[in-house]
N, C-alpha and C positions, 0 to 999 in steps of 0.2 A: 277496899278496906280503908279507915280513917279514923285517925286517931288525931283525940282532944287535947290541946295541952292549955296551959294559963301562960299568960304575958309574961310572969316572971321567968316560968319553965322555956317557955320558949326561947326568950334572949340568952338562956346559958346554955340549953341547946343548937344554939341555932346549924350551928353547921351539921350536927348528925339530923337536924332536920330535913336541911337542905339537900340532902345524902338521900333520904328516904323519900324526899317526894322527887326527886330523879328515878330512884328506884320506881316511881310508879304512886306510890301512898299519897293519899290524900291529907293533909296536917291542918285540923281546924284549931285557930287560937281564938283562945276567950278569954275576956277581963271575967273574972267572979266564975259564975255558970252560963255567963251569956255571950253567944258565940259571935265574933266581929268581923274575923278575916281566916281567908282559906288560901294555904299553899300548896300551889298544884305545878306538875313538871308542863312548861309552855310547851305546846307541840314543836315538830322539828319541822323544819320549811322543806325540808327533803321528804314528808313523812305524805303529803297532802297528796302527792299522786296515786299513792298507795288506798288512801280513804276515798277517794271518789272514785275510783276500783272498785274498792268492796260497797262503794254503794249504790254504784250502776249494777254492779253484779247483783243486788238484794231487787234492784228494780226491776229486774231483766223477766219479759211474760208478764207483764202487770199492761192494765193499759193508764194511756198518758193521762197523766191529773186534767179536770179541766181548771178554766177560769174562776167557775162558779164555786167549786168544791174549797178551790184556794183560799177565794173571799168568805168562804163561810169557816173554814179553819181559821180564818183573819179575824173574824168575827167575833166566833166564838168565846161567849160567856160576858160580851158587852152589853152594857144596858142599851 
């Protein structure tokens, strides 16, 4: 979930912002309607063993990527 605020809104919220994108929320700020900058919770350095778990586990019974499938995911949509 993410929620929009304006540069004004957001400087006098700042801290229940900073609150909620700990909580997980996504906080995009915009000058007017156009959208600049996004405050997101930075991962935790403790969290990283845990993601490359769940994503060996998601790998697990797949066979290995090769070289060529890499380069053309590289590739892809280049002139």
């Amino acid at each position: 979930m993410s929620l929009t605020v304006k540069i004004g809104e957001a400087k006098a919220r700042f801290s229940e912002l900073i609150a909620k994108a700990e909580a997980g929320e996504e906080i995009i700020i915009a000058r007017g309607h156009e959208p600049v900058a996004r405050l997101v919770r930075l991962p935790r350095p403790d969290a990283l063993p845990a993601v490359v778990a769940e994503v060996k586990a998601a790998r697990a019974g797949r066979a290995a990527t090769r070289p060529e499938e890499l380069m053309a995911w590289r590739d892809e949509g280049r002139r």
